[in-house]
N, C-alpha and C positions, 0 to 999 in steps of 0.2 A: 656779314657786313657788306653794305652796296660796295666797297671796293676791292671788295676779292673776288669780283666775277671779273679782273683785268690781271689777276694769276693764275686762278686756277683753269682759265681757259674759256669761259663764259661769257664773256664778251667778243673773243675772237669765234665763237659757235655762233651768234648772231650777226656779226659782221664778220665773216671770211676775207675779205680784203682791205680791210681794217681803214676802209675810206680811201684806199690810196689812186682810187680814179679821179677825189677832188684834186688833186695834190698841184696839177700843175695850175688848177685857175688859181689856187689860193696862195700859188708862189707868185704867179704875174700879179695879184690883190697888192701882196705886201712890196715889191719889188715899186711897183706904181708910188706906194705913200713912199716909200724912200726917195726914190726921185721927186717928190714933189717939195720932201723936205731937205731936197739937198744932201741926203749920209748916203756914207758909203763905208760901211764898219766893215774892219776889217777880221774880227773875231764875232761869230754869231751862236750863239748859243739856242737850243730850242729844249723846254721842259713837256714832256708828254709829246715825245718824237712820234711815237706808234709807228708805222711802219715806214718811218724815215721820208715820205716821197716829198716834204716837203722842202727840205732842207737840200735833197737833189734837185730838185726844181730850182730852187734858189740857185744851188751851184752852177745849174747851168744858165743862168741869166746873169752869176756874177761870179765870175772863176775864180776871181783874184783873193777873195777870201778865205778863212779858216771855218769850218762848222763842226758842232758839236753838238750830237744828239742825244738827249739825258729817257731812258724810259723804265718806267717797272715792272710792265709787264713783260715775260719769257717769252711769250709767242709774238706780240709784235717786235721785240728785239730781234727775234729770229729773222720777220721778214724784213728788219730794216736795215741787219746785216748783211744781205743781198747785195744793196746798195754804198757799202761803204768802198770808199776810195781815197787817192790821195789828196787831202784836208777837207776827208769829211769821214766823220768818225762816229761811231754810237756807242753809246756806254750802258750799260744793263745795271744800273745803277739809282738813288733817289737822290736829284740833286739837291735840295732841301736839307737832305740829314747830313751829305756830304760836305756842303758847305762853299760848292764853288761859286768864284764867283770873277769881278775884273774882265768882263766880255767888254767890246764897246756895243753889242744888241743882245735881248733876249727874246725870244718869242716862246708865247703859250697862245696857242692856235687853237682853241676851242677845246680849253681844257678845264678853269676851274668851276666847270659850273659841273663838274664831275665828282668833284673834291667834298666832301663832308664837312671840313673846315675848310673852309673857302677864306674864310677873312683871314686864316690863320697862315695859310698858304700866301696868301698873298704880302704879308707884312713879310712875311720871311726870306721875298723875292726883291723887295724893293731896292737894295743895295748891290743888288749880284750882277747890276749891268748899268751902262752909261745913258743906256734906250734902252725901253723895253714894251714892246707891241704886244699888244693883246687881241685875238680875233673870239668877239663874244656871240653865239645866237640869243637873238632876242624870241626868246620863247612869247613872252607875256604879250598878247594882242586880243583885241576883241573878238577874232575869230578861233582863235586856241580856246577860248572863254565859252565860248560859244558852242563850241561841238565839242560834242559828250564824249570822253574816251579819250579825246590827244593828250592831253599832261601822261597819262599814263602809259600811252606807245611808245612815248619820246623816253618817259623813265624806263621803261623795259629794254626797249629795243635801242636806245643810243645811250644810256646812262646817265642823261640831266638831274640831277638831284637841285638842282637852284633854277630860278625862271627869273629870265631877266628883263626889264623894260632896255631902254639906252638911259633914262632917266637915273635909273636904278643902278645900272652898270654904273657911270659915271658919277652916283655918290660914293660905291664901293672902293672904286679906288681913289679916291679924294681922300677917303675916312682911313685908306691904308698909307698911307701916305704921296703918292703917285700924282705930278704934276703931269695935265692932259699938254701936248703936245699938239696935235692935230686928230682927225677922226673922219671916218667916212663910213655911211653906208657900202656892206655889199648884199647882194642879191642872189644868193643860192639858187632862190626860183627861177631865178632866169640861165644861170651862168654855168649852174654843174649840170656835168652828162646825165643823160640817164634817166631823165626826170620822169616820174608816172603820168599817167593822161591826166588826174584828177589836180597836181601842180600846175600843168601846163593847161587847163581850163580856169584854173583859179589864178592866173598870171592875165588872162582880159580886162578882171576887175581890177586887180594889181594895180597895169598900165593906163588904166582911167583915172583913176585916184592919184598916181603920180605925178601925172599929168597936170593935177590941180596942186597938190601935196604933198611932196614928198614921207616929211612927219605925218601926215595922218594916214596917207595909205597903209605906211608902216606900223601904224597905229593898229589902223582895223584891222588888214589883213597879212598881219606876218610877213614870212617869205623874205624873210632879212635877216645880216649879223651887222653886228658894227664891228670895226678895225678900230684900235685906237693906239697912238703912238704917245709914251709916255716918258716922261725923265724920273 
């Protein structure tokens, strides 16, 4: 099953650091749309914590709150117990089956496109929070289309089992129930460490296109998620 390679170890063998170098852009990402919409919650909850850096991030841009990180996997539990502190916790647990819920925010940070039942994950999520952000990659562009082999590196080596336009993303949860709140692009291409020379050469065309575009760069040439902040 694709989602036993985030138990038995298989996924922490291709990602060793289970991402947690993006960790602090994508706490400044979410911290941003919160100021913009004015919250400031004071219990957060996060499904698919992996190795907690996000939710540390967070804590240190916003101390004054409670965090609670839900994961299933044993190896990123491990690393993300490193991190726990006082009011911020991880639980090795499915919050889903468990059933919690009463956060006033939830975050799933680049998580159901992991998910086998994705739709089914998601209705199941809709009640468990007062706000609930979602950071989606948009796989689906004209250039993932285009060159031969990427649906399948991204399926191997990151675990996308769904490919998402923003179109797409944004019927999903309309149809799960999920009223859109606010949204933005972010820009992995630009923003996380680390990036390979053949990113940062494909970020000229990128920044041409945006220039004119925003939707269509995003269009042709990937190199984006959307945030989306949801009631």
């Amino acid at each position: 099953m694709a989602e036993s390679r985030y138990v038995n170890g298989g996924y922490l063998e291709r990602n060793p650091s289970w991402h947690s170098e993006d960790s602090p852009v994508k706490a400044a990402w979410i911290d941003a749309v919160l100021r913009r919409n004015s919250l400031d919650p004071k219990s957060v909850a996060e499904i698919g914590t992996g190795a907690g850096g996000v939710l540390a991030g967070l804590q240190t841009l916003r101390p004054n709150s409670r965090y609670i990180g839900f994961e299933i996997s044993p190896q990123a539990f491990s690393l993300a117990q490193s991190r726990a502190k006082v009011d911020l916790d991880f639980r090795l647990e499915d919050m889903i089956l468990t059933g919690r819920s009463g956060y006033d925010l939830l975050l799933a940070i680049d998580v159901f496109e992991h998910v086998p039942d994705y739709i089914g994950f998601l209705r199941a999520l809709v009640n468990r929070a007062t706000y609930k952000l979602f950071h989606i990659p948009l796989d689906m562009s004209v250039q993932m289309l285009l060159r031969r082999g990427l649906f399948q590196d991204i399926r191997r080596n990151l675990g996308h089992l769904h490919y998402f336009s923003r179109e797409t993303a944004f019927d999903t949860l309309a149809d799960c129930g999920y009223e859109i709140v606010d949204w933005n692009y972010t820009f992995w291409s630009r923003e996380l460490p680390d990036l390979p020379l053949r990113t940062r050469i494909a970020n000229v065309p990128r920044r041409l296109l945006a220039g004119l575009n925003e939707d269509f760069a995003v269009r042709m040439m990937g190199g984006a998620s959307v945030m989306v902040l949801t009631r």
